[in-house]
C-alpha positions, 0 to 999 in steps of 0.5 A, spaced: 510 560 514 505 558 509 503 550 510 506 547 504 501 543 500 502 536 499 501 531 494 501 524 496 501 518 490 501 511 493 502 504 487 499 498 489 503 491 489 510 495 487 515 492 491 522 496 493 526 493 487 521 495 482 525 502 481 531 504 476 534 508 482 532 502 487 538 499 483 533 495 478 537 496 471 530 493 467 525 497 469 523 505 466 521 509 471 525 516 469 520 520 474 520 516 479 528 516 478 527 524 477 524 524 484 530 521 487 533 525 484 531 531 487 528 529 493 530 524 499 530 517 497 529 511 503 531 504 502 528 502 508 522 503 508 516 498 511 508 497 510 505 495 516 501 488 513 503 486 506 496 486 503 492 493 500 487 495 506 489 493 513 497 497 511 492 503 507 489 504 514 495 505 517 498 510 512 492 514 514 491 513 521 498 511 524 495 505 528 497 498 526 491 493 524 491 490 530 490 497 534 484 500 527 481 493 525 482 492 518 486 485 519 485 484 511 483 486 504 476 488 503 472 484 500 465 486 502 462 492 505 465 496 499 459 500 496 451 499 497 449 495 490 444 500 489 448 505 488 450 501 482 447 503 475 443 500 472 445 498 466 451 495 470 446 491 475 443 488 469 450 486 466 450 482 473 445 479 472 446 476 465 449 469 464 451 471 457 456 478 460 463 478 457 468 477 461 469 484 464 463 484 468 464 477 473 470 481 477 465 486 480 459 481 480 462 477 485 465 483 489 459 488 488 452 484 487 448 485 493 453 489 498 452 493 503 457 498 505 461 499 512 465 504 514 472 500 516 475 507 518 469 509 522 471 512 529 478 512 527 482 519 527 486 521 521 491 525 518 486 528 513 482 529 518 487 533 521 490 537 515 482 538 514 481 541 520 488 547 518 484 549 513 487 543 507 482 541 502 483 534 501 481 530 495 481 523 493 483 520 486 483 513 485 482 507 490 480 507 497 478 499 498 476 502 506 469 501 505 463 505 503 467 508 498 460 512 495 461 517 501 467 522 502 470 520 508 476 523 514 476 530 510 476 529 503 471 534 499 473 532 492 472 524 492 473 521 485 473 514 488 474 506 484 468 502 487 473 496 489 480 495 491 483 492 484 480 491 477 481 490 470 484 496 467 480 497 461 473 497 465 474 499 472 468 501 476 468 508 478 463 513 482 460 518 476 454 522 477 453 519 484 452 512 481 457 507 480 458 505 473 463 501 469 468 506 463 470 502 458 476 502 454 479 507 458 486 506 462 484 506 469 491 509 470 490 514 465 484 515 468 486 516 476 491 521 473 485 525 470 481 525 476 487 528 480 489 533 475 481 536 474 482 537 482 488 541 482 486 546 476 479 547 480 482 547 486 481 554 491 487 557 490 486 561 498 488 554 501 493 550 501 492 542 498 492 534 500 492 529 494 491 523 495 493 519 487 492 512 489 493 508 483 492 500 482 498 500 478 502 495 478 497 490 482 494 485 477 492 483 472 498 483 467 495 480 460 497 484 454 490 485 453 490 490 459 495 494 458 496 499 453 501 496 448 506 502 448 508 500 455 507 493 454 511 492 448 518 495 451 519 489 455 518 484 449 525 482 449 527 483 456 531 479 459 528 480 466 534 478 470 533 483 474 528 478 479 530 471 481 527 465 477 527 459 483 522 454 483 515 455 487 515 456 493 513 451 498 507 454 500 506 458 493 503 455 486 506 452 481 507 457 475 511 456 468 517 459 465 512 462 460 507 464 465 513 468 469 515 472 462 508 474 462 506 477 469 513 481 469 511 484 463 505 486 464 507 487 471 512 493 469 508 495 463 504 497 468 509 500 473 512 504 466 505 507 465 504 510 472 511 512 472 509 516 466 502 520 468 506 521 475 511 525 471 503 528 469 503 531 475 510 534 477 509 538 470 503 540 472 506 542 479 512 545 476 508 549 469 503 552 475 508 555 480 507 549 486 513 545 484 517 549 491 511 550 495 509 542 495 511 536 499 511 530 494 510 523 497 511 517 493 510 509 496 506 504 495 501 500 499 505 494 501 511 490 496 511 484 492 514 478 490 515 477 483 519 471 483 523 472 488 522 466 493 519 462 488 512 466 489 508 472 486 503 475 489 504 479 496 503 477 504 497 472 502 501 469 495 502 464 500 500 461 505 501 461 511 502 469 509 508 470 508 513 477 510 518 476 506 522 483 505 519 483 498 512 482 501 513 488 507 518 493 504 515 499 499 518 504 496 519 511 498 521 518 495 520 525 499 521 531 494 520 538 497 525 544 494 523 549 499 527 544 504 529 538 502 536 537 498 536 533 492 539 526 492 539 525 500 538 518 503 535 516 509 538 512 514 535 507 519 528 503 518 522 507 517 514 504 517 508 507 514 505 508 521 510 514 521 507 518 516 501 520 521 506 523 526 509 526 521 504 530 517 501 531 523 507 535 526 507 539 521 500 542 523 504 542 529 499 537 532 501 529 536 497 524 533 492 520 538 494 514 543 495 508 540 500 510 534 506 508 535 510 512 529 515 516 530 515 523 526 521 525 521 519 532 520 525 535 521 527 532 514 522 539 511 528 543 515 533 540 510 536 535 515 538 527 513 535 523 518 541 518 521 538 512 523 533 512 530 534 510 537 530 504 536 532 502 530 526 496 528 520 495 525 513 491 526 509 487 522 502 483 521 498 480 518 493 477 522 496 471 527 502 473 523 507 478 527 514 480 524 519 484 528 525 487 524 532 490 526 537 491 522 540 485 523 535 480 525 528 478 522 523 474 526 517 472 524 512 469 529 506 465 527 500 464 532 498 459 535 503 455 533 507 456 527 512 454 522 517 461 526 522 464 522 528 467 524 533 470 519 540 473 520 540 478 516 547 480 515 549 474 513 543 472 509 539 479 506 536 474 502 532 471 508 533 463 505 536 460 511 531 460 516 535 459 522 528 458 526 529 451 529 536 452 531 539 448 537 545 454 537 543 457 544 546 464 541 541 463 536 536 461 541 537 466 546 536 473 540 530 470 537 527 469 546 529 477 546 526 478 539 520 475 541 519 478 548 521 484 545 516 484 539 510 481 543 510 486 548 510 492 544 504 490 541 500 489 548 502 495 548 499 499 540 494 492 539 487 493 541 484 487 545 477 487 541 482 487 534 488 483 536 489 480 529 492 474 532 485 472 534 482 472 528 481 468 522 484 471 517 486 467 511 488 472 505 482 472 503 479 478 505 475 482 510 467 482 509 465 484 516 467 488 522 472 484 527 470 484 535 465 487 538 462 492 533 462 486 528 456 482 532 458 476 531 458 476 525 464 472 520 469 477 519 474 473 513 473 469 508 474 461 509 473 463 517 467 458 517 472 453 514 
């Protein structure tokens, strides 16, 4: 049997809910509805840390951050500075610069670049290794994103993780330069749409299709008004309007409109190229021939309990099912049947064992994930023996069934305990309970929770030791970082 191809199209910040076939009845995303459509949906489906980096390491080694050492967003590391062009460094250096250049300023000026994923083996590598040609359009935010890495041959990179729509800095040319006005969505869509026409047509594909998109920033002004202006009499009822939260910042009525329009403009305008892509699929003749995955790095809370922004929206972090839970869409006609729903908790460190199966490989020790290959074959998964899910996000730890939530925040908390059944919108936390039931299921779900991560963490990489604030990663952690302060606000 001929290896399927596989198109993989990941967003960036977009929550479960920010779907019209998750049940948001506000946002246009007919493609994304079509998908469902056509392909199996999962309603439960988990990241493994609620910030971009540390989850897109899991999704391409199948470890959690505690077993790869990603433990949060990449800061520093992304490129070496001389790489950039030198019309861009001159920018850099001039105090009278418009405003699109500070953002890669600070991330950009002086960098020197480190492979985060060094070392690690990754479904790429493996697809690689069968005889895939694997390309890259889009963001990486893994480090040293000048050099392609794990198998990937065709490398359209971004320099950084997030970026301002309208001027992203991309590799061109192998130096790295701003575009200007050019859609950074659109852009990535191009980039991915140049590989599948000049690909060997001898080999079967992987594409990765990362997109910023719906990550911000939501001003009008970056984003194009088609999109924009679809949402200008949108109630956006659809998202919760409460007061901030308590480890949150304050924010206005005014501001909440602002950032959801732009929020789902964004969402719409991907939507929109990613329906590029499956006409291009279905126009070529690999429609049939072509596994197609849809998810996103980590959600995003867009109001809902009184926050915008992900895991690090607050602090502490938070793991709200808004922040942990992604969307999920897998299409293969050859196997798949259309409208099916998937049972049961699934995470992204499942994705390894899953792709790996079907080159009827086993991922390495240290992968917790369980394969779900045998939706190819055209079964619908019904539930799994352990029905759970992990999450962290450095000293933060969560373990959720699907009756319970519990988050344990190390060395001394604030805890949460959520009955989910009773309260699916985690606002009571029963943490501090003197109920002994209640008392007695978090004890398990600890126990529980803190054993299997002595078993799928690395000592040298244990997130609950590290400084991690939220506000990014900039060195190596343990023994490969030398010492050296690896997160942002550790020295304070």
């Amino acid at each position: 049997m001929k290896n399927p191809n596989i198109l993989f199209v990941m967003a960036d910040d977009m929550g479960y809910w920010s779907m019209g076939c998750a049940g948001n009845k506000e946002v246009q995303t007919p493609n994304l509805d079509r998908l469902a459509e056509e392909g199996m949906y999962f309603p439960e489906y988990f990241c493994t840390s609620p910030v971009c980096s540390p989850a897109r390491a899991s999704v391409l080694c199948g470890k959690m951050p505690s077993g790869h050492g990603v433990l949060d967003w990449i800061s520093k590391g992304h490129i070496n500075y001389e790489d950039v062009a030198s019309d861009l460094r001159k920018a850099h250096q001039d105090p009278r610069a418009p405003w699109e250049y500070a953002w890669s300023k600070q991330q950009l000026e002086g960098d020197e670049a480190i492979r985060y994923m060094e070392g690690l083996r990754t479904y790429t590598d493996i697809l690689a290794e069968h005889g895939y040609i694997c390309g890259l359009a889009g963001k990486w935010h893994l480090g040293d994103a000048g050099c392609p890495q794990h198998g990937f041959s065709y490398w359209e990179p971004l320099a950084m993780g997030g970026d301002n729509y309208f001027y992203p800095v991309v590799l061109r040319d192998g130096k790295f330069d701003m575009l200007r006005h050019t859609y950074i969505t659109n852009y990535i869509t191009d980039k991915a749409l140049n590989f599948l026409r000049n690909r060997d047509t001898e080999k079967p594909f992987y594409l990765s299709v990362h997109y910023t998109a719906p990550h911000s920033p939501w001003e009008r002004n970056q984003h194009p008004e088609e999109f924009y202006d679809l949402y200008e009499d949108c109630p956006f009822a659809e998202t919760p309007n409460v007061p901030p939260h308590k480890w949150g910042h304050a924010y206005s009525q005014e501001e909440r409109r602002k950032r959801l329009q732009g929020y789902y403009a964004a969402v719409t305008a991907m939507d929109s190229d990613i329906g590029k892509l499956v006409g291009y699929l279905k126009k070529e003749g690999l429609w049939d021939d072509t596994i197609v995955i849809f998810t996103a790095d980590n959600g995003m809370s867009m109001g809902h309990h009184g926050i915008f922004g992900k895991g690090n929206g607050t602090f502490p972090l938070n793991m709200y099912d808004t922040a942990v839970r992604v969307p999920m869409i897998v299409t293969y006609p050859r196997g798949i049947r259309g409208g099916c729903v998937a049972k049961g908790l699934y995470s992204h460190y499942d994705l390894m064992p899953t792709i790996a199966g079907l080159m009827g490989e086993a991922p390495e020790e240290g992968c917790p994930g369980r394969s779900f290959q045998e939706i190819f074959q055209g079964e619908v998964p019904d539930g799994r023996d352990a029905v759970v899910v992990y999450d962290e996000y450095g000293p933060a730890r969560m373990i959720r069934t699907e009756e319970y939530k519990y988050i344990h925040r190390y060395p001394y908390g604030e805890n949460e305990f959520y009955d989910l059944k009773a309260d699916p919108g985690e606002e009571s936390n029963l943490a501090l309970s003197k109920d002994p039931a209640v008392l007695k299921t978090i004890a398990a779900l600890r126990s529980r929770m803190e054993q299997w991560f002595v078993q799928y963490s690395d000592p040298d990489k244990d997130g609950t030791k590290q400084a991690v604030c939220g506000l990014g990663q900039i060195d190596l952690v343990g023994r490969a970082g030398e010492g050296r302060e690896a997160f942002v606000g550790q020295e304070g």
